[in-house]
C-alpha positions in Angstrom: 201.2 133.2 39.0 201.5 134.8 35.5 202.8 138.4 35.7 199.9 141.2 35.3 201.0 142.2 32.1 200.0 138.0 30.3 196.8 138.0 32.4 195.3 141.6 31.1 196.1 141.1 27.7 194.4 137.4 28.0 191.6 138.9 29.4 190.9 141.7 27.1 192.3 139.4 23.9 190.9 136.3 24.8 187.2 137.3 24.0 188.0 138.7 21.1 188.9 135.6 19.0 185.3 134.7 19.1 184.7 136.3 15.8 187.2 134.2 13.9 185.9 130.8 15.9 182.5 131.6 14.4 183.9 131.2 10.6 183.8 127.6 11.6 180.6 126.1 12.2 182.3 122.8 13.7 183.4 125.0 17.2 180.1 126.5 17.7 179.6 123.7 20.8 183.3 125.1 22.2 182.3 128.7 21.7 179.1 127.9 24.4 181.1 126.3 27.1 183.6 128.2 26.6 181.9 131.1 27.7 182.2 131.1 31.8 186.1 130.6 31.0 187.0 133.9 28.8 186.7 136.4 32.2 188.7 134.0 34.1 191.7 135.8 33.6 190.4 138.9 34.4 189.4 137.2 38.0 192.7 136.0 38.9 194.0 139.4 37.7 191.8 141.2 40.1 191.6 138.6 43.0 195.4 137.9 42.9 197.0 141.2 42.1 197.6 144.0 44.0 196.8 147.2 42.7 199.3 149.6 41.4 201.0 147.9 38.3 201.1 149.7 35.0 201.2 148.2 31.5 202.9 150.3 28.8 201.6 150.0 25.2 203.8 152.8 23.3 202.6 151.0 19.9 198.8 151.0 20.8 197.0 154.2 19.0 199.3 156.9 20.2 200.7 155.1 22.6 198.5 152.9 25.3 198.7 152.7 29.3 196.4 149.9 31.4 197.1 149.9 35.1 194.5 149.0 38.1 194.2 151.2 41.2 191.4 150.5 43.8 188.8 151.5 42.2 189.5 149.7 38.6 190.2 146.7 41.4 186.3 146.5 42.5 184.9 147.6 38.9 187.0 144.7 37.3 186.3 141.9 39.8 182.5 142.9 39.8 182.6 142.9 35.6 185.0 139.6 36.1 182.8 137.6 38.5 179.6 138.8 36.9 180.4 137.9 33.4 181.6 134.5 34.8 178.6 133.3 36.4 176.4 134.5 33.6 178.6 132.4 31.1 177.9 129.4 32.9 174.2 130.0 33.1 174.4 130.8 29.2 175.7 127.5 28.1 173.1 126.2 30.2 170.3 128.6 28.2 171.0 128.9 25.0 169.3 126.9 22.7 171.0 126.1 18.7 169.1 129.4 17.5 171.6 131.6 15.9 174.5 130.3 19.0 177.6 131.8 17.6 176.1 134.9 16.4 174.9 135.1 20.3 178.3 133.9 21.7 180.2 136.5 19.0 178.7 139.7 20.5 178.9 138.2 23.7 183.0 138.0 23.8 183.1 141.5 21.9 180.8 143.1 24.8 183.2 141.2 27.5 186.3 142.3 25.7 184.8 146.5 25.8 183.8 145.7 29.6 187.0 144.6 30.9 189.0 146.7 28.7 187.9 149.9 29.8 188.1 148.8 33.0 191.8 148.6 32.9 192.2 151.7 30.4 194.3 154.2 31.3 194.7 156.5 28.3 191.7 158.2 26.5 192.2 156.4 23.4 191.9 152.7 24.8 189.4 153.9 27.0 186.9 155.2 24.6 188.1 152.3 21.7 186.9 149.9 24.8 183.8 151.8 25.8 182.6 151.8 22.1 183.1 148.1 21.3 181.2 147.4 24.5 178.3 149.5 23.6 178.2 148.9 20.2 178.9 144.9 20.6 175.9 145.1 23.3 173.2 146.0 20.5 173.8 142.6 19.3 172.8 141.1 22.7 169.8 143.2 22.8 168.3 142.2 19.3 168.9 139.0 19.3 165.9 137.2 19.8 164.5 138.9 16.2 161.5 139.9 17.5 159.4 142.9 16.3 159.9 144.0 20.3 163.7 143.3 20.6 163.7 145.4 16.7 162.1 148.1 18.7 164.6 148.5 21.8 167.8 147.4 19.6 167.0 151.3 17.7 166.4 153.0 21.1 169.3 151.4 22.2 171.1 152.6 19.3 169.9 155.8 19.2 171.0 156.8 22.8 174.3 154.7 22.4 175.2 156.8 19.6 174.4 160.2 21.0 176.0 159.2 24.2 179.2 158.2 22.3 179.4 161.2 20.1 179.4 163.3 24.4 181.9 161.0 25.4 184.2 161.8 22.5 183.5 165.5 23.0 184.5 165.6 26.4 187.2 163.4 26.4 188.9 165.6 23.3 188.5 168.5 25.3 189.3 167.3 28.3 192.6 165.9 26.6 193.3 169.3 25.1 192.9 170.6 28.2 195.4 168.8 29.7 197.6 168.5 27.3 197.8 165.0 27.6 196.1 161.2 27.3 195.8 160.1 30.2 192.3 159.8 32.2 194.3 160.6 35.1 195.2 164.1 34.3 192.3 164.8 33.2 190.2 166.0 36.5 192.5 168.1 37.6 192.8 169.7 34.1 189.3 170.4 33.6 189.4 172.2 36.8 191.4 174.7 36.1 190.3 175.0 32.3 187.5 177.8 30.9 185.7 175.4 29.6 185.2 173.3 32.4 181.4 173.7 32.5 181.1 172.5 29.1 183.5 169.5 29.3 181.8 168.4 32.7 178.0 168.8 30.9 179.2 166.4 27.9 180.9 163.7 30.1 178.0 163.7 32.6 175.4 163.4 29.6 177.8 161.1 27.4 178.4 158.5 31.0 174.4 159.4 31.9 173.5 157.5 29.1 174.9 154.5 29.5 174.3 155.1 33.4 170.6 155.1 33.4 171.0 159.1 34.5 166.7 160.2 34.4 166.0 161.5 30.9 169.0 159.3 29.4 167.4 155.9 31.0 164.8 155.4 27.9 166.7 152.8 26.2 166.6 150.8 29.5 163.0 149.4 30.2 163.0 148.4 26.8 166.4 146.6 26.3 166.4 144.7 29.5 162.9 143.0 29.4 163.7 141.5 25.3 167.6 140.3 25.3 168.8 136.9 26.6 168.6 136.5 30.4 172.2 136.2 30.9 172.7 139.1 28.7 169.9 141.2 31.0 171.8 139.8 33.5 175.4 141.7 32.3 173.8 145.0 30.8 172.5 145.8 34.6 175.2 144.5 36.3 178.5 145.3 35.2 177.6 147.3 31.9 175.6 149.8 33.5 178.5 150.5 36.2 180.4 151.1 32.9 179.0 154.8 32.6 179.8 155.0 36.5 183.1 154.5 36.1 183.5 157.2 33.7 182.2 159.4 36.0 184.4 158.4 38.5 187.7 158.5 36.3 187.4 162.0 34.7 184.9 164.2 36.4 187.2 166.7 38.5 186.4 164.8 42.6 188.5 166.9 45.0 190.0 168.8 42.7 186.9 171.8 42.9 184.0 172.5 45.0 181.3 172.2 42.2 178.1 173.1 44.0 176.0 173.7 40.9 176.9 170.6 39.1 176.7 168.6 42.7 173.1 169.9 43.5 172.0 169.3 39.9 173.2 165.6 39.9 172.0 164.9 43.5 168.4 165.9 42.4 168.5 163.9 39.4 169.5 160.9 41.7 166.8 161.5 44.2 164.1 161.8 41.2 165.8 158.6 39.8 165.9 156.8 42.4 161.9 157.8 43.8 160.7 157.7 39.8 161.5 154.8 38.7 160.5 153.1 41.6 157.1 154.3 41.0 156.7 153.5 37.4 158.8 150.0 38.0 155.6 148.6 40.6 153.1 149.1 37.9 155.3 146.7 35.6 154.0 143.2 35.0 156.8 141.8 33.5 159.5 140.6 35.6 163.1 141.9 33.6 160.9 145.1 33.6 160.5 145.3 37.1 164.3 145.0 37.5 164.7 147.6 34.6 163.6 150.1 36.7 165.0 148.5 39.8 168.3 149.6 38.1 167.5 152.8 37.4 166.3 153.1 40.9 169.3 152.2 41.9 171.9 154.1 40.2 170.0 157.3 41.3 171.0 156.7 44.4 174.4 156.2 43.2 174.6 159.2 41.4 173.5 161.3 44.3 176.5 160.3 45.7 178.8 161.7 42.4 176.4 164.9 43.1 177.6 164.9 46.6 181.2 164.4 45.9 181.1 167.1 43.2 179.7 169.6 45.4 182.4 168.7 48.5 185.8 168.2 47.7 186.7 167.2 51.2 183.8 164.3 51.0 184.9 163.3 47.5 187.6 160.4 48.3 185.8 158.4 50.7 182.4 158.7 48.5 184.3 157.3 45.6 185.1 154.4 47.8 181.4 154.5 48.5 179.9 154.4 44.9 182.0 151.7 44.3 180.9 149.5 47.0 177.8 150.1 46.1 178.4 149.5 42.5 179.7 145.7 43.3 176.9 145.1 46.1 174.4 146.2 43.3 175.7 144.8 40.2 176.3 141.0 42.0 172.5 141.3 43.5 170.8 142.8 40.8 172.9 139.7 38.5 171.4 137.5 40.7 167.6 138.7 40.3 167.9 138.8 36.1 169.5 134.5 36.0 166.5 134.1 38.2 164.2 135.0 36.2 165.1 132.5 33.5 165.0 129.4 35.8 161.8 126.6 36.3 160.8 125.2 40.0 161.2 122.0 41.2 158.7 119.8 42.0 157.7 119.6 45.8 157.0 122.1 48.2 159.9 122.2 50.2 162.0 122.4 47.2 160.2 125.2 46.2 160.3 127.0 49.1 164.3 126.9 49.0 164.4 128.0 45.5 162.2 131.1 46.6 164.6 132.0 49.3 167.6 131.9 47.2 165.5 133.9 44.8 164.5 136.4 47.4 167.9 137.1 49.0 170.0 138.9 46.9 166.9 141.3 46.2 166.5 141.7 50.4 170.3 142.4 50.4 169.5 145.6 48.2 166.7 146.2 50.5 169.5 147.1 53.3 168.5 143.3 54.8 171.1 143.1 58.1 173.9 141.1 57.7 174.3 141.3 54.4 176.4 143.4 51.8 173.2 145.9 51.1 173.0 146.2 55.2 176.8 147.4 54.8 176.5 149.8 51.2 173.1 151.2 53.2 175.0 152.5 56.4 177.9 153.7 54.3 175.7 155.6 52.1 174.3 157.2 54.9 177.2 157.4 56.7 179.0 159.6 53.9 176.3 161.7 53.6 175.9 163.0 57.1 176.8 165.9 58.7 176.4 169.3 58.6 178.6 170.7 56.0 176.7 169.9 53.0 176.5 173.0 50.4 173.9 171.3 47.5 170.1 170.9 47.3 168.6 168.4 49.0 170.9 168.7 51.6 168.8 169.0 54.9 166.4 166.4 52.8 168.6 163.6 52.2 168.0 161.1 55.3 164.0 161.3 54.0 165.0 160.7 50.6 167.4 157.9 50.9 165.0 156.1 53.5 162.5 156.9 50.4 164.7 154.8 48.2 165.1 152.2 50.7 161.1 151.8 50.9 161.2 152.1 47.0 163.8 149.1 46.3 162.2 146.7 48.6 159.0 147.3 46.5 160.3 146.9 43.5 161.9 143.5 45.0 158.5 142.4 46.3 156.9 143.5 43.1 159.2 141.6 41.0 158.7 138.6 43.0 155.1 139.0 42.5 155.4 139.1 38.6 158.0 136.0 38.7 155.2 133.4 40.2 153.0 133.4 37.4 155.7 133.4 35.1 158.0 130.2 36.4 157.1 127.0 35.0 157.5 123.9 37.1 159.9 121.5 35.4 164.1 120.7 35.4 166.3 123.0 34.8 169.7 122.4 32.9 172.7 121.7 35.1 174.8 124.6 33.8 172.2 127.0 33.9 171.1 126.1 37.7 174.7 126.3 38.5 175.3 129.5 37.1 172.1 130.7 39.0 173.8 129.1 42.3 177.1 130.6 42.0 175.6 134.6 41.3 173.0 133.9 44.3 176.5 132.8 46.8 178.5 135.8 45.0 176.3 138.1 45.6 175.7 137.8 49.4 178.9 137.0 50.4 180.1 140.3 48.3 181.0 142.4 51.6 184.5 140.0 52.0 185.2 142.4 48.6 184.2 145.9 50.7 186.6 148.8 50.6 188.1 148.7 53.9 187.5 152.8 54.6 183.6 152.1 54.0 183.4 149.2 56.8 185.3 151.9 58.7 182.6 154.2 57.9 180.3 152.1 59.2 181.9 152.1 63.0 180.5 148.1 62.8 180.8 145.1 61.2 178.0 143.9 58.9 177.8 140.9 60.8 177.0 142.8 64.0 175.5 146.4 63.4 174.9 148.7 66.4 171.0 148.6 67.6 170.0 151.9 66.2 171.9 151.0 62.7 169.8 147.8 63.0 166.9 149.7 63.5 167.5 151.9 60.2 167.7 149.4 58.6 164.9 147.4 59.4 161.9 150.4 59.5 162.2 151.7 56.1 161.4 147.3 55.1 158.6 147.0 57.6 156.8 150.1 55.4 157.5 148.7 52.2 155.8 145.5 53.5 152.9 147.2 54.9 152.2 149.4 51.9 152.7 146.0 49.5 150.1 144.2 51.5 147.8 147.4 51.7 148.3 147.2 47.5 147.7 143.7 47.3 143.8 143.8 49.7 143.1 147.0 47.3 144.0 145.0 44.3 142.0 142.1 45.1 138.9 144.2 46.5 138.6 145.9 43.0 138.7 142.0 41.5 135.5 141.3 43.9 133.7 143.6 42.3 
């Protein structure tokens, strides 16, 4: 196998030559099926590496370091298979209309993904971060549309302010530390005066790009308008991107930060609850998702809350939010290809084609035996106990079976919206095997699981205890019963 230090520079270098390919119109067919190959490396670097190995860059900016620990591990094999899957479903989508601008921004926004992924130092990290999000407007726009005009400026807009927080806090978080690396960072800011202010930037500057409630505007509008596979990669692994950041700077362990904790856990709860509840009046299907997301990473970022508040919580709730982040990102992938596909004809076709589409959004449900069954008990698992110093802390088995009940009606909702969109016709090969491999990634995603959260969980996923099994399954049966309450009122108002 090719030592770590050939595969990470294929995979963040590899994407990039898109932009001179596009000079020639002749490789414009090469550039589209080329597309599911450029994360490959990245794959086999996180799938056949072990974690721990460091790449010096001394003539990189001020000097560069990449390196992969566990968490960069599950980060960069979510953005790695994710991207991969949508690339095959891409050459299978697009269509001759403006291809290599499409397939240009594409490998710039790949390039920014995996590259901050690996980024050790602040300079790479924010370089990376910036071509990603600045690369992604591209993706966003570019159907030219009066409606993708619209989001790309909102998208802007927030990408930019975001941006200019990042680069605030990451100065002064270098300063701080009197150094460039991400990884003495948290324990710099600390210890440092200005802690409060470095900690308010970052979480604003990452809340942008995280969907944090407030921040999520550019959201509902950019998902619903850009390319299916490209919706597919912004909620998946792009939005994990502001996650990350979290997760690599903010101070975990380092402090008890009770006021920042309790302020980031309610913004998750209201997240999580509010979006759900303006996602099921959507009537668009990437909409309903849009929401879905932001539903999503509420809960996720009641988790940072939680780890901010308790130090002694903070290492296993990292390995937490990262499950979660690869059990949501593969899943929630999943739901946006499958919005771009046509049924088969025949009904029992169709009926399999529904339950492939149907499954990756029960497995963010908490569906047993799957990877959500497994991020669900975890979640609550890490959260329990009775040494919890942050609001919502005697509230946060209601709220999270709240967001349970929320995401399966978003899912049902979104399935809803999908049948009168899908047209009945073939699909093309590429594009219904993309769609294939993302529905197999995504529920077969717990063989990837941290091995301290299946610990956490006292029981495999394959066989969780009664009660767990019962936890899991309530919080569905109400979601179904307040869908099918919905759907009699719905048509009773039609009657008359």
């Amino acid at each position: 196998m090719a030592p770590e230090w050939v595969l990470v520079l294929l995979a963040v270098c590899l994407p990039l030559l898109y932009p001179a390919m596009a000079l020639r119109a002749a490789w414009s067919r090469a550039m589209r099926y080329a597309l599911p190959i450029l994360p490959l490396p990245a794959l086999v670097l996180a799938l056949g590496t072990e974690p721990g190995w460091q790449l010096d860059l001394p003539w990189l900016l001020n000097g560069g370091l990449w390196a992969m620990d566990e968490v960069r591990r599950l980060f960069l094999l979510l953005t790695a298979v994710l991207w991969t899957v949508a690339g095959i479903y891409a050459a299978g989508y697009l269509a001759a209309h403006h291809l290599q601008r499409f397939c240009v921004f594409w490998g710039l926004t790949l390039a920014g993904n995996l590259g901050l992924t690996v980024a050790v130092d602040v300079g790479s990290f924010y370089s990376f971060f910036a071509l990603m999000t600045f690369a992604g407007y591209g993706l966003v726009v570019h159907e030219g549309t009066d409606e993708a005009t619209f989001a790309g400026r909102i998208y802007l807009m927030m990408a930019v302010l975001g941006e200019m927080a990042i680069l605030a806090g990451l100065l002064l978080g270098a300063a701080a530390a009197d150094s460039q690396l991400l990884t003495d960072l948290p324990e710099a800011i600390a210890e440092s005066p200005r802690k409060d202010l470095i900690i308010a930037l970052l979480l604003a500057g990452f809340g942008v790009k995280a969907g944090l409630p407030l921040l999520h505007f550019w959201l509902p509008q950019a998902h619903p308008v850009a390319p299916t596979p490209a919706s597919a990669v912004l909620s998946g692994a792009m939005i994990k991107a502001g996650l990350l950041g979290w997760l690599v700077t903010l101070p975990f362990g380092e402090i008890a930060l009770p006021g920042w904790g309790s302020l980031m856990v309610a913004a998750g709860a209201l997240g999580s609850i509010g979006a759900a509840m303006l996602g099921v009046f959507q009537k668009r299907p990437k909409a309903v998702l849009a929401y879905s997301s932001i539903s999503q990473m509420g809960l996720m970022v009641l988790m940072v809350g939680a780890a901010l508040a308790d130090p002694e919580r903070a290492p296993i709730l990292v390995s937490i939010i990262a499950l979660y982040a690869l059990h949501h990102g593969l899943a929630k992938g999943s739901l946006f290809l499958s919005a771009g596909l046509a049924l088969p004809s025949g009904r029992l076709r169709r009926a399999w084609i529904w339950l492939l589409v149907a499954l990756p959004g029960l497995s963010l449900a908490g569906l047993p035996f799957t990877s959500g069954a497994l991020a669900k008990l975890a979640m609550k698992e890490g959260l329990s106990g009775d040494k919890l110093s942050f609001a919502l802390a005697g509230n946060l088995a209601p709220v999270m079976t709240a967001g349970a009940v929320a995401t399966l009606l978003l899912v049902l909702r979104y399935l809803w919206t999908l049948t009168g969109k899908l047209e009945i016709g073939p699909n093309p090969p590429m594009l219904s095997v993309g769609w294939l491999a993302a529905v197999f990634v995504s529920l077969v995603a717990f063989w990837w699981m941290p091995w301290e959260a299946e610990e956490l969980v006292k029981s495999p996923v394959w066989l969780p205890a009664t009660y767990q099994f019962w936890a899991l399954l309530w919080p569905m049966l109400i979601a179904v019963a307040l869908a099918a309450v919905a759907l009699v009122a719905s048509r009773s108002v039609k009657q008359r």
